[in-house]
ROSE-825184 format. One line per 5 residues: their letters; for each residue x, y, z of N, C-alpha, C. Coordinates in steps of 0.001 Angstrom, whole numbers. Each point is the difference from the previous one (the first is absolute). Layout:
<sites>
a) X Y Z X Y Z X Y Z ~ ...
</sites>
This chain:
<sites>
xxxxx) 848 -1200 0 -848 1200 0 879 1243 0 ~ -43 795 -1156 711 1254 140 -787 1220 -162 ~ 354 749 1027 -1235 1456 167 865 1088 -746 ~ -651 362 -705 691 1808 -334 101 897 790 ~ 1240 965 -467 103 1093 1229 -1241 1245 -721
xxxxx) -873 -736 -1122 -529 978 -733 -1458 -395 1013 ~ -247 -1003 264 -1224 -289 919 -161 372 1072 ~ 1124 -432 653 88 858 1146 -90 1219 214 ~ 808 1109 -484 -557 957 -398 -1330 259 -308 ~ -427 -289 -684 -1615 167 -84 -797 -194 681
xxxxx) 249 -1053 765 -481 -209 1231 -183 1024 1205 ~ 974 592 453 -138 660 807 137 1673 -164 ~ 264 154 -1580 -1145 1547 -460 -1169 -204 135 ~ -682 -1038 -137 -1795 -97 -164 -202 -173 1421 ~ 452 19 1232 431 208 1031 -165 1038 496
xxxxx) 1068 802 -677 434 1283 357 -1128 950 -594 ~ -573 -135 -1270 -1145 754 -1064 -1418 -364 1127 ~ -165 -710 591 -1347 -605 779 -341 378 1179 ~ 1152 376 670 -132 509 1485 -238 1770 165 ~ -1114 174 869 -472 1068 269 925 1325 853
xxxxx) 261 1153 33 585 235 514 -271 304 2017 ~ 629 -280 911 -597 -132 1059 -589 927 897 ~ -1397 -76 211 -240 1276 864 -971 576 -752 ~ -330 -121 -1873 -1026 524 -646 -838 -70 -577 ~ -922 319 850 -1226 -264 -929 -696 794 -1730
xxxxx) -733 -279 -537 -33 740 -1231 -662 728 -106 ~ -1457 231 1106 -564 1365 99 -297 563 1034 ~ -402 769 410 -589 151 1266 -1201 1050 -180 ~ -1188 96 746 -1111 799 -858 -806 582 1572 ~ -238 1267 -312 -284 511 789 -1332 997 -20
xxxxx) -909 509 753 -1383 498 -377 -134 1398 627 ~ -143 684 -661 370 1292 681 -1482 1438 591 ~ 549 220 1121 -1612 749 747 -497 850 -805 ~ -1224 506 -328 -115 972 -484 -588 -452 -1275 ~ 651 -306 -1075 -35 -391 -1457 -294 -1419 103
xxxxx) 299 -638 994 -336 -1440 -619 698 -793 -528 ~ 1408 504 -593 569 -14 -1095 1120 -1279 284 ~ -701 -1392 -1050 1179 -722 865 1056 -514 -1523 ~ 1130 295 588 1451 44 -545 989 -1358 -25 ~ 132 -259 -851 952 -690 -235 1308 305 305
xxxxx) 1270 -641 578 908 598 -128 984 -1083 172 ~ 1527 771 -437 1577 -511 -279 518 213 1407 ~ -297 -1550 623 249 84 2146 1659 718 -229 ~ 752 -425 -1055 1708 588 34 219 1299 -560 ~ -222 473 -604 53 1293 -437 -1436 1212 306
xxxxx) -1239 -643 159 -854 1039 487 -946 344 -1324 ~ 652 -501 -749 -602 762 -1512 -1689 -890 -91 ~ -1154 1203 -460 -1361 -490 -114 487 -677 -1211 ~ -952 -925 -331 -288 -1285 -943 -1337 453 -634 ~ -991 -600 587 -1590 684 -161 -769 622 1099
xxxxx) -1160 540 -578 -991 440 849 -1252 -587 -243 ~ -296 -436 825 -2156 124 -58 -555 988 1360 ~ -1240 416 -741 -1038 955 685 -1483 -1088 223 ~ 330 -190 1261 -1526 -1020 -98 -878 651 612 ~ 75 1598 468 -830 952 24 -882 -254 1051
xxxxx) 254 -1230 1155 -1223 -173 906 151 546 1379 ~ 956 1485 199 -198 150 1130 1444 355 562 ~ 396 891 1116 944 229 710 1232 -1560 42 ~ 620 371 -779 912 -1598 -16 444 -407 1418 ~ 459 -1478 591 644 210 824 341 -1792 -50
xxxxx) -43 -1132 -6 597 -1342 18 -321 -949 -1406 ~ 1304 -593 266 322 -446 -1456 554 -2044 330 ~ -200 -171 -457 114 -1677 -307 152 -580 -1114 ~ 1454 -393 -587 263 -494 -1326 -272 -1687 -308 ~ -989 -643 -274 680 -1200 -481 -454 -264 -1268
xxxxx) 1225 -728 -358 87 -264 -1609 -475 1290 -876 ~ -1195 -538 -850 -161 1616 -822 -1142 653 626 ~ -320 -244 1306 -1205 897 539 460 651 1293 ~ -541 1412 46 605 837 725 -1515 -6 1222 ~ -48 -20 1001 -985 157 1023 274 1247 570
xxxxx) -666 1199 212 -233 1074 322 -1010 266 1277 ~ 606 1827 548 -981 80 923 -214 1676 101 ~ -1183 511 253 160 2099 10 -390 -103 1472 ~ 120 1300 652 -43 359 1132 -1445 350 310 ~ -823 -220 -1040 -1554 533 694 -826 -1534 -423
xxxxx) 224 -854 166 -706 -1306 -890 454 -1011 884 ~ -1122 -1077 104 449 -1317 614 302 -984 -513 ~ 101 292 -1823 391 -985 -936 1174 -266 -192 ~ 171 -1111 -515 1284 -782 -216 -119 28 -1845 ~ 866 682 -1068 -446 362 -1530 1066 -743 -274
xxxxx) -287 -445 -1382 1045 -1207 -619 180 685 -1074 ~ 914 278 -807 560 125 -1395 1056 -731 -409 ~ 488 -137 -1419 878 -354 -582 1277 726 -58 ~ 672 -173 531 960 720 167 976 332 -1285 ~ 78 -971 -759 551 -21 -1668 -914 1036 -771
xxxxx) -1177 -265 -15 -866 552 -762 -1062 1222 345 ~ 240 182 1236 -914 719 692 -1346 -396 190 ~ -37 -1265 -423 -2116 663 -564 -528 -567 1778 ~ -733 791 -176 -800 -405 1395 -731 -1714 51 ~ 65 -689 1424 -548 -896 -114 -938 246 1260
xxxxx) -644 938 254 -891 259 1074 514 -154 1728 ~ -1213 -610 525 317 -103 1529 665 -1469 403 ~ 912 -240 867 240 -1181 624 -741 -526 703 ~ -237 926 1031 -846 79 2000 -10 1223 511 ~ -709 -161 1154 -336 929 725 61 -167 1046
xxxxx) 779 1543 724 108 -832 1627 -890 656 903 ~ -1231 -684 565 -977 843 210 19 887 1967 ~ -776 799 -282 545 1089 1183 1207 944 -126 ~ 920 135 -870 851 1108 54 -278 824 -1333 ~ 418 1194 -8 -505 1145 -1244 1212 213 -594
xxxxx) 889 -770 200 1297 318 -996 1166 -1164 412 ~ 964 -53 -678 1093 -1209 296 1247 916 -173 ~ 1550 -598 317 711 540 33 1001 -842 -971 ~ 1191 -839 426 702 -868 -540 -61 -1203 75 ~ 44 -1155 -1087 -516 -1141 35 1446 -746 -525
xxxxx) -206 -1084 864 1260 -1395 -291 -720 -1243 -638 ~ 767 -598 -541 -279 -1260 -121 1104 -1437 533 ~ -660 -1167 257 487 -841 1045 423 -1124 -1044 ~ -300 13 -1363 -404 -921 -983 -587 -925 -25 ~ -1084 346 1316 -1650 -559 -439 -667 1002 190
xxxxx) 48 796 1287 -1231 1021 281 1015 1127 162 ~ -1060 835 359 513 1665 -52 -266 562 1801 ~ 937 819 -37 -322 653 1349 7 1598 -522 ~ -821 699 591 -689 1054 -513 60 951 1264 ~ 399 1047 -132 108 1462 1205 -1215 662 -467
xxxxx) -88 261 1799 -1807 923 -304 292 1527 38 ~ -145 1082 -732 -54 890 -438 -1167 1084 835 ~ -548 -553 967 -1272 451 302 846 929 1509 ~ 766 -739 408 581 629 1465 847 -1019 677 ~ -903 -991 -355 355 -861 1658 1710 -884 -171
xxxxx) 715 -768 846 889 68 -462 74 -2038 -188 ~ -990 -869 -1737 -369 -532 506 1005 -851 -1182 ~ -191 -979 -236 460 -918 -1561 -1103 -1204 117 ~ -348 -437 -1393 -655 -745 -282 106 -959 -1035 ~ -45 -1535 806 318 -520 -1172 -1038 -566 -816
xxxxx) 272 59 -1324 -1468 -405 -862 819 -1280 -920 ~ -1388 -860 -42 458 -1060 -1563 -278 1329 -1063 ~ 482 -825 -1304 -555 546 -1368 -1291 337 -29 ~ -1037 -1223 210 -1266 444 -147 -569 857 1089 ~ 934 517 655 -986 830 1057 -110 22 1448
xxxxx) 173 -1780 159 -443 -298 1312 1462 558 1390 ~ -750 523 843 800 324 1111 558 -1265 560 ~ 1470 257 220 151 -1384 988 804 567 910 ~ 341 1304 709 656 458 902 48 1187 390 ~ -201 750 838 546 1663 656 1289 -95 1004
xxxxx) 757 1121 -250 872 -56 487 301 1065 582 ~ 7 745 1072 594 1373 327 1176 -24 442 ~ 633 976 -916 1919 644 -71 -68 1041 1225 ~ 878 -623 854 -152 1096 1157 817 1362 -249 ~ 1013 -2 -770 855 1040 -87 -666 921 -1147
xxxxx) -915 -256 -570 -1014 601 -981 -1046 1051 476 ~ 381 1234 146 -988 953 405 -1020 395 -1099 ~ 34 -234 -790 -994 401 -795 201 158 -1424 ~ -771 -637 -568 120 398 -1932 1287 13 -448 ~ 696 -1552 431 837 -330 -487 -99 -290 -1144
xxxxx) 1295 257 -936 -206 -116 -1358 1420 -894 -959 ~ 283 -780 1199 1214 -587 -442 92 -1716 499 ~ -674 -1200 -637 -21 -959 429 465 -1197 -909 ~ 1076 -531 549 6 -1554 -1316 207 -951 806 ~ -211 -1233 -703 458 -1111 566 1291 -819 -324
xxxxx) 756 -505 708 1531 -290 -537 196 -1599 1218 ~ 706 -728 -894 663 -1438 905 -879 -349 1104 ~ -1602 -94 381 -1119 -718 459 244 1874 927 ~ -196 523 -225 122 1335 1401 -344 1169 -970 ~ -498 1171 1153 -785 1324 -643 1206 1047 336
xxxxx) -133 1259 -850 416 1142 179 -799 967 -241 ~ -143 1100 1352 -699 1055 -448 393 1514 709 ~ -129 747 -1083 314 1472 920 -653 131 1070 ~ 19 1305 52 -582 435 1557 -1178 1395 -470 ~ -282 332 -921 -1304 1023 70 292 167 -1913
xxxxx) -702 680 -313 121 885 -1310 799 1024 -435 ~ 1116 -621 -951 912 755 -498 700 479 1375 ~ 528 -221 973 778 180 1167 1373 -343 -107 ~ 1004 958 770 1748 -200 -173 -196 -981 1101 ~ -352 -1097 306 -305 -985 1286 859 -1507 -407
xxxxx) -189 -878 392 1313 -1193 -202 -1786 -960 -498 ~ 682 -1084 -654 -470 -1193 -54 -227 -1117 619 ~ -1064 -637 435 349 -824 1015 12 -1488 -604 ~ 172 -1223 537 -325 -1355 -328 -912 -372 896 ~ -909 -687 -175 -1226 -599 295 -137 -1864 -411
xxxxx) -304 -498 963 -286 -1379 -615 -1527 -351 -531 ~ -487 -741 -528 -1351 -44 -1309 -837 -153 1672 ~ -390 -110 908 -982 422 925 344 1113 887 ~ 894 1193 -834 -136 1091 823 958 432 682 ~ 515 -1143 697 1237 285 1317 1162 433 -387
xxxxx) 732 1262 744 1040 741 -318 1290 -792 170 ~ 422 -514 -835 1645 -484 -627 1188 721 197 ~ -87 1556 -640 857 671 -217 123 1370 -380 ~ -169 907 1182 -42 1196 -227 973 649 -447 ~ -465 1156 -1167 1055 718 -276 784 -850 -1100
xxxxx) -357 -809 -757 779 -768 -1108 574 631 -806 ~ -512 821 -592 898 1318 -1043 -708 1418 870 ~ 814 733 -12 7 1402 169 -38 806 -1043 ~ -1183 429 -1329 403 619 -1393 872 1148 -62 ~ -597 998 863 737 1526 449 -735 850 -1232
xxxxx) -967 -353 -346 -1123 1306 -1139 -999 -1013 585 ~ -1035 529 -472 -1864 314 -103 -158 -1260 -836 ~ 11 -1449 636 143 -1127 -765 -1610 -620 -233 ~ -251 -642 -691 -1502 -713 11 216 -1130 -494 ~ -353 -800 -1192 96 -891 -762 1255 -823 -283
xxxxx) 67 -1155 649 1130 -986 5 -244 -1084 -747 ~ 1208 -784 -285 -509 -1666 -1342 1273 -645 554 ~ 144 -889 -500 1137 -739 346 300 -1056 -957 ~ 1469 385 -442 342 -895 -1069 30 -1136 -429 ~ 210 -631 1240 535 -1868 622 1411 436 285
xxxxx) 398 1387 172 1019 -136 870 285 1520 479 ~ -358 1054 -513 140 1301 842 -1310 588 -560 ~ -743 1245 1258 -840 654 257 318 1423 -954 ~ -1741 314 -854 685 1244 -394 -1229 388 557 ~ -43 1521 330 -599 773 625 -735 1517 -572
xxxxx) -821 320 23 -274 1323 -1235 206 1106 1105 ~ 1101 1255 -433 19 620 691 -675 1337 -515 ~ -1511 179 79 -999 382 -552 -59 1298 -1159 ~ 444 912 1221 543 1286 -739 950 367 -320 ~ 1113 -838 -511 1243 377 -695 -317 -1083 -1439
xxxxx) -614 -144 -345 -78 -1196 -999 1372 -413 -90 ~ 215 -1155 1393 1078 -825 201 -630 -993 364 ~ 1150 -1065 -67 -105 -1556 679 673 -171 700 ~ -11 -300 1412 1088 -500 996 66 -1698 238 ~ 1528 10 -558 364 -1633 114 366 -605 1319
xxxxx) -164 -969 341 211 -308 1814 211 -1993 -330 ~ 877 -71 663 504 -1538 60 -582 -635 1133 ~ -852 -1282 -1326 -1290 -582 1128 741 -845 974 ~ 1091 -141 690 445 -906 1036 353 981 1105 ~ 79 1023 -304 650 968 929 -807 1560 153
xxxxx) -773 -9 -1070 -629 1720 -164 991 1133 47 ~ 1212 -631 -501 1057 1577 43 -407 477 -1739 ~ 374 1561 339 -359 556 -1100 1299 -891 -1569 ~ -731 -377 -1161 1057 214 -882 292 1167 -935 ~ -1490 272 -652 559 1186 -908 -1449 687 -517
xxxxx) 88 944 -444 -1257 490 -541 -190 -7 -1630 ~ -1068 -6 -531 -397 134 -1279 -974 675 -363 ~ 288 1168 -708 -695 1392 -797 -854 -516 -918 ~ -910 65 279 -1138 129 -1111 230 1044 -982 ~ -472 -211 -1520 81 345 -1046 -201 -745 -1311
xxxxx) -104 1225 -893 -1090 -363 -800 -1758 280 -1 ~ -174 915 415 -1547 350 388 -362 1410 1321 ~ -967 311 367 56 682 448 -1400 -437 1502 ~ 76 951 896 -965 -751 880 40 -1237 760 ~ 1502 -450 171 -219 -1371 1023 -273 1040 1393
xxxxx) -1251 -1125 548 -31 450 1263 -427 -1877 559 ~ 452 -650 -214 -39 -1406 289 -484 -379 1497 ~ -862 -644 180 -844 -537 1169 612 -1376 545 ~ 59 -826 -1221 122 -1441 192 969 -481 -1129 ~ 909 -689 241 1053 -824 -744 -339 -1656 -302
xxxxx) -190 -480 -1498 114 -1308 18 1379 -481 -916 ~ 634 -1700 685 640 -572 -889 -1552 -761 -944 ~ 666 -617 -1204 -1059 -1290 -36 212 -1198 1058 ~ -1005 -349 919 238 -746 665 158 -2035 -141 ~ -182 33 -1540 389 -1054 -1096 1723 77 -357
xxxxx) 861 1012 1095 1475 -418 -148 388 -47 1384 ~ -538 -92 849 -77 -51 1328 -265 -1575 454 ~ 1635 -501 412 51 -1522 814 -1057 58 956 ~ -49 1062 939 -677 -95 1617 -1300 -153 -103 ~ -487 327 -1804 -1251 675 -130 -1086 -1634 -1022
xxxxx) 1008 -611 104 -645 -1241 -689 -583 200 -1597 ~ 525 1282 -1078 -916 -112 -472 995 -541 -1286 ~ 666 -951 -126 750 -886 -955 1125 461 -421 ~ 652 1469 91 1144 292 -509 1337 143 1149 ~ 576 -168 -991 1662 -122 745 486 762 774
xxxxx) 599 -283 1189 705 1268 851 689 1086 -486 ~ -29 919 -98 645 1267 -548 1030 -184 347 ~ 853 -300 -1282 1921 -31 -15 614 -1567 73 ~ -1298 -658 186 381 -1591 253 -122 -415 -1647 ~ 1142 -1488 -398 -496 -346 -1013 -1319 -1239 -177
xxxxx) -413 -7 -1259 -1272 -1264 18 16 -1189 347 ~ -976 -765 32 909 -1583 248 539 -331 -1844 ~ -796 669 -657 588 -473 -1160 1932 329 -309 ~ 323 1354 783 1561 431 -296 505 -576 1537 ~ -377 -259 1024 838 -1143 785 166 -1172 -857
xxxxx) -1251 -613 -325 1110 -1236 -489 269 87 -1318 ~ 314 964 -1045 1004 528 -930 1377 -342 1149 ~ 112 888 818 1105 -215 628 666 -613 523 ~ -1025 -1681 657 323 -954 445 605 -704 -1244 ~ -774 274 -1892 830 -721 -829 1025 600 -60
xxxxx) 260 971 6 1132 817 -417 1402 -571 496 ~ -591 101 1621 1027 -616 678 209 -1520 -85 ~ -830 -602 -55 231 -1566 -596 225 -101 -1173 ~ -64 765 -570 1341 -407 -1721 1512 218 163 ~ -152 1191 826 1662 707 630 171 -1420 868
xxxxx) -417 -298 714 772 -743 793 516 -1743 -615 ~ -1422 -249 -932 536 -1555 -426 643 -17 -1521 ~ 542 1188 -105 708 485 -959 1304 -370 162 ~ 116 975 1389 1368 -249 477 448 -1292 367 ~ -1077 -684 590 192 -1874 565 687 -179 -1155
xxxxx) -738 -235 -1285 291 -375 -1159 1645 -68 -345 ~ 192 1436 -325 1557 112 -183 533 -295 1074 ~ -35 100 1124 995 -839 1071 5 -1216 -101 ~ -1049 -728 -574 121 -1480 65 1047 -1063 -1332 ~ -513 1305 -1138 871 -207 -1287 1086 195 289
xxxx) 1006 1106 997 1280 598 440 417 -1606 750 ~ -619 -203 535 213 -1009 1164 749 -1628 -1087 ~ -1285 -517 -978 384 -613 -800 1023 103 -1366 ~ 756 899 49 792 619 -644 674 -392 313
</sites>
């Protein structure tokens, strides 16, 4: 058996051509107060991509999976679905009944947990179709919080609306984990999480604040541009590239199982390559 150094090679460019770079995701999309206006965007450089206007109301929580974007305005108890590729409206999801507005919404990659917008300082978790299966009150949450996701089975949420206040960790029935997890240092609201660092909307600077999800130290910021009017409420990844999030795609920066075991051949041609000629050297 004789391997080429031309295979090998090839081998481990299609390797090298396959693997993601680590830490990035490919969009990040955000819904902004006021206009409604939810944005596509370049999580590494900041630069807008697209826009849709789904026109239903004071924007404020956002939920990406796959090509449907789940939405929420500050005077409404609806949960609005669109296409996020295409914009076109696909109507209502649910409704969460008793509150007059919502704030920021996560997803768990089955159900959603949903911030109440009304005052109180509450989270709620809903299936798809609607049905309630939990309340939760955030104690460090004074009111009309507007900054909530879910990350590695555990919650994060600010502390009031648009506030220079820290982030806290929360476990999925409520109980305080970890106060003070990131500290933003601006008027923060709307958080997402990559599958491996927290970005944060820092409302009125049309910025993004980056924060490393093992530690919450600051990493770096990213300028919005390309458009005019971010005033961003709520931050989504798609939660279809999210390991923690179950919804089938690959860890951000990890390779597939299809380019691990590329690599397991790779390395098993290199190695019984070499057997090979040592064994021919040997019988020589």
């Amino acid at each position: 058996m004789r391997i080429s150094r031309a295979a090998v090679v090839t081998c481990f460019v299609g390797i090298a051509l396959g693997l993601p770079a680590y830490g990035q995701a490919n969009k990040l999309y955000g819904n902004s107060a006021g206009s409604n206006r939810i944005d596509t965007i370049d999580p590494q450089t900041g630069a807008l991509l697209q826009s849709c206007s789904p026109g239903k109301g004071n924007g404020r929580g956002i939920v990406v999976v796959g090509n449907v974007a789940y939405f929420t305005v500050a005077d409404s108890n609806n949960i609005y679905i669109m296409d996020i590729n295409t914009c076109a409206d696909l109507g209502v999801a649910f409704s969460v009944p008793g509150v007059t507005g919502l704030s920021t919404i996560a997803f768990d990659g089955t159900n959603f947990w949903v911030g109440d917008y009304s005052g109180p300082n509450k989270a709620y978790y809903f299936s798809p179709t609607g049905t309630l299966l939990n309340t939760v009150t955030l104690a460090n949450c004074t009111s009309y919080c507007d900054g909530l996701e879910f990350f590695n089975g555990k919650l994060i949420s600010n502390r009031g609306d648009a506030v220079n206040a820290p982030y806290d960790v929360y476990d999925t029935n409520g109980n305080l984990l970890q106060p003070a997890f990131i500290t933003p240092g601006f008027q923060a609201t709307g958080i997402a999480f990559d599958g491996t660092n927290f970005y944060v909307s820092d409302i009125f600077n049309s910025q993004v604040g980056v924060f490393d999800g093992n530690t919450g130290a600051y990493i770096k910021t990213v300028t919005l541009t390309g458009g005019s009017g971010f005033l961003i409420e709520d931050l989504s990844f798609d939660y279809q590239e999210r390991p923690d999030t179950g919804g089938g795609g690959q860890a951000i920066g990890a390779p597939t199982l299809g380019q691990g075991g590329l690599a397991v051949l790779c390395l098993a041609l290199v190695g019984g390559g070499a057997r090979i000629v040592r064994r021919r050297r040997r019988r020589a």
